[in-house]
VMD Tcl script that draws the C-alpha trace (Angstrom):
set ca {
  {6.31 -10.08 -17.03}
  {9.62 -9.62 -14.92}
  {11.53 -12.83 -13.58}
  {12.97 -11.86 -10.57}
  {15.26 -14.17 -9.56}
  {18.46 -13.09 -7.95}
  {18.32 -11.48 -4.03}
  {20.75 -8.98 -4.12}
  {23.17 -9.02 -1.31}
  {24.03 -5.64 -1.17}
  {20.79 -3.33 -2.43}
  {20.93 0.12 -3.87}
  {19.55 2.82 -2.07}
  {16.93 3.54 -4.61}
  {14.94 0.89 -7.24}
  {12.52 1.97 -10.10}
  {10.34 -0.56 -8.60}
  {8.62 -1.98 -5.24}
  {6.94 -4.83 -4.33}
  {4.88 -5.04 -0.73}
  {3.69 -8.00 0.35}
  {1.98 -9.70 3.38}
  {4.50 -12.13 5.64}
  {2.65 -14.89 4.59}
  {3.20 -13.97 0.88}
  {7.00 -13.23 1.77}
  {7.75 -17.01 2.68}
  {6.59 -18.05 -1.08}
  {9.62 -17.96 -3.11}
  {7.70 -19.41 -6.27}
  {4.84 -17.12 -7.04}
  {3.05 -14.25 -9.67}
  {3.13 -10.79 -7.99}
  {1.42 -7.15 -9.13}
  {4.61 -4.26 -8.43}
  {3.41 -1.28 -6.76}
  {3.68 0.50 -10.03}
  {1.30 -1.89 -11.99}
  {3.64 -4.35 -13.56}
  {2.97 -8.10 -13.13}
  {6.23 -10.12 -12.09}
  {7.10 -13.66 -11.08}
  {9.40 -14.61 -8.38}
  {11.85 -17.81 -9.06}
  {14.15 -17.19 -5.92}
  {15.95 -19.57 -4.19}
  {13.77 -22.35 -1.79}
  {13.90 -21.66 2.02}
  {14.30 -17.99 1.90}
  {12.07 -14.90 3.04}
  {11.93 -11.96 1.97}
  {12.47 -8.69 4.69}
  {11.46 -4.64 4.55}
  {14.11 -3.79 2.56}
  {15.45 -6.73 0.22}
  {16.37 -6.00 -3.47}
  {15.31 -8.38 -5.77}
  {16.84 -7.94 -9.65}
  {15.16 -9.25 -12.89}
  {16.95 -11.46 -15.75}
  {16.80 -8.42 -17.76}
  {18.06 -5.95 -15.07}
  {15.04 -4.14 -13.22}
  {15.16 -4.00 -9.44}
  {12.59 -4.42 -6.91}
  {12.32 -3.12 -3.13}
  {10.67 -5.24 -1.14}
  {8.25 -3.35 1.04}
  {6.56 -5.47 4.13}
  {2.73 -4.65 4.19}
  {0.75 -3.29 6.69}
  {-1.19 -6.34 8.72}
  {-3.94 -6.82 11.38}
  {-1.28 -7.73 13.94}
  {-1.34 -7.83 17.89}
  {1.13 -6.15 20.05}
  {1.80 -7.00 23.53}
  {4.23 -4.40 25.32}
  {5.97 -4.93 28.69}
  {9.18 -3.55 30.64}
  {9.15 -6.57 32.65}
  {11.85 -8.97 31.03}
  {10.92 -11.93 32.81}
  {6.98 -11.85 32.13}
  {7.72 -10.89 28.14}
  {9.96 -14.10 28.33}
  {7.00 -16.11 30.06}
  {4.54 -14.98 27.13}
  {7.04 -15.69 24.28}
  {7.41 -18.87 25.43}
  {3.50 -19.59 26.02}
  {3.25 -17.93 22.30}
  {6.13 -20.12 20.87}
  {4.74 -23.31 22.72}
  {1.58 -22.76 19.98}
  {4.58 -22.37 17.30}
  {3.35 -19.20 15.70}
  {5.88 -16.77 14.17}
  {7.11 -14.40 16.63}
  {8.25 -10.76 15.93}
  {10.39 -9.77 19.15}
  {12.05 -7.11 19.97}
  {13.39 -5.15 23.86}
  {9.84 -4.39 25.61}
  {7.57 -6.23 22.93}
  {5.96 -8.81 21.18}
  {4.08 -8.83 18.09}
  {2.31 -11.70 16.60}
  {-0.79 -12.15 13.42}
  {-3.60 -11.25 15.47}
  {-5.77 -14.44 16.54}
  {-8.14 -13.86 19.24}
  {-7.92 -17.12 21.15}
  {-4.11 -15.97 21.30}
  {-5.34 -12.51 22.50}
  {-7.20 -13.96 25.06}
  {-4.25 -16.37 26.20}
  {-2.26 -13.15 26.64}
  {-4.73 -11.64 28.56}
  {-4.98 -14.19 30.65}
  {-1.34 -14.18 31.62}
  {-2.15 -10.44 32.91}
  {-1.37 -8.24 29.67}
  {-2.43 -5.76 27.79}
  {-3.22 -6.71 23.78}
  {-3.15 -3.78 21.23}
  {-4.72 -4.50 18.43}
  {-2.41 -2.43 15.10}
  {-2.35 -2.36 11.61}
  {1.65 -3.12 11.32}
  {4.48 -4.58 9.53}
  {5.50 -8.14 10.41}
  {8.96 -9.37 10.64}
  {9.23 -12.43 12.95}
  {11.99 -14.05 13.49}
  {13.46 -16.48 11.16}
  {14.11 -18.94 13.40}
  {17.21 -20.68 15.71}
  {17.80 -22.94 11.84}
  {17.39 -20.00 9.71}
  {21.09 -19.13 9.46}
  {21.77 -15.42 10.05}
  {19.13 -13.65 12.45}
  {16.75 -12.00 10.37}
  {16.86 -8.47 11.74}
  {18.79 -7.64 14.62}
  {21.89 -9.36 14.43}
  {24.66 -9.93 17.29}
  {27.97 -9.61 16.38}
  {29.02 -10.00 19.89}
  {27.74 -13.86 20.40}
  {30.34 -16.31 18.77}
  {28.97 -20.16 18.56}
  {32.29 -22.34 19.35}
  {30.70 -26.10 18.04}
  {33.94 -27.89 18.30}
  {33.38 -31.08 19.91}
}
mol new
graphics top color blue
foreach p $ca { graphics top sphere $p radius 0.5 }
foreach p [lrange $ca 0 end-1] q [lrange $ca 1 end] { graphics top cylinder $p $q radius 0.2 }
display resetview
């Protein structure tokens, strides 16, 4: 069994090895996993972390592993209208589910009382099978996939 334990910082372009997973399995940094190609590996990574389309994980003995986010029964909820997506993300984040968000959408795990919710703030729900990246959160440190280099945080006091 591989021990992967070290999150690369900067991964290769190519690994002998990937590993998809759900989001909910990609918040578990203590767990037994089945690669893509068969071979059963553990993870021992650092507490707190989750793991992103992408990530390179590296074994004790050397092996790495592309992480690979799985295709999930997610709801979509697209709209031009800035203000009314803002109005739904907060209604969404008042009921503090992860949110994936990006310019024009909103993707959550589909739940049909949240469907319903949605619908009842006059959208449209698409029901996809989908990756799921939500964000990592305002305490999370870096932003978890669209960073913005522009916005500096002065904190002096």
């Amino acid at each position: 069994m591989l021990k992967l334990t070290t999150k690369l910082p900067n991964p290769p372009k190519t690994t002998a090895f990937t590993l998809t997973l759900p989001y909910e399995k990609r918040i578990i940094t203590r767990q037994r996993v089945m690669l893509d190609q068969g071979l059963e590996a553990g993870l021992f990574l650092e507490r707190g972390g989750t793991l992103q389309q992408g990530d390179c994980l590296q074994a004790e003995t050397g092996e790495q592993v592309r992480i690979q986010a799985a295709l999930e029964a997610v709801s979509t909820v697209y709209c031009e209208d800035a203000l009314l997506l803002a109005q739904v993300c907060y209604h969404l984040g008042n009921r503090h589910i992860p949110l994936e968000i990006s310019a024009g959408r909103v993707r959550y795990l589909q739940d049909h009382v949240l469907d319903d919710m949605v619908r009842g703030l006059g959208l449209s729900v698409v029901l996809e099978q989908a990756s799921f990246e939500p964000e990592a959160g305002a305490y999370a440190g870096a932003h978890a996939h669209n960073s913005h280099p522009y916005i500096s945080f002065n904190h002096g006091h």
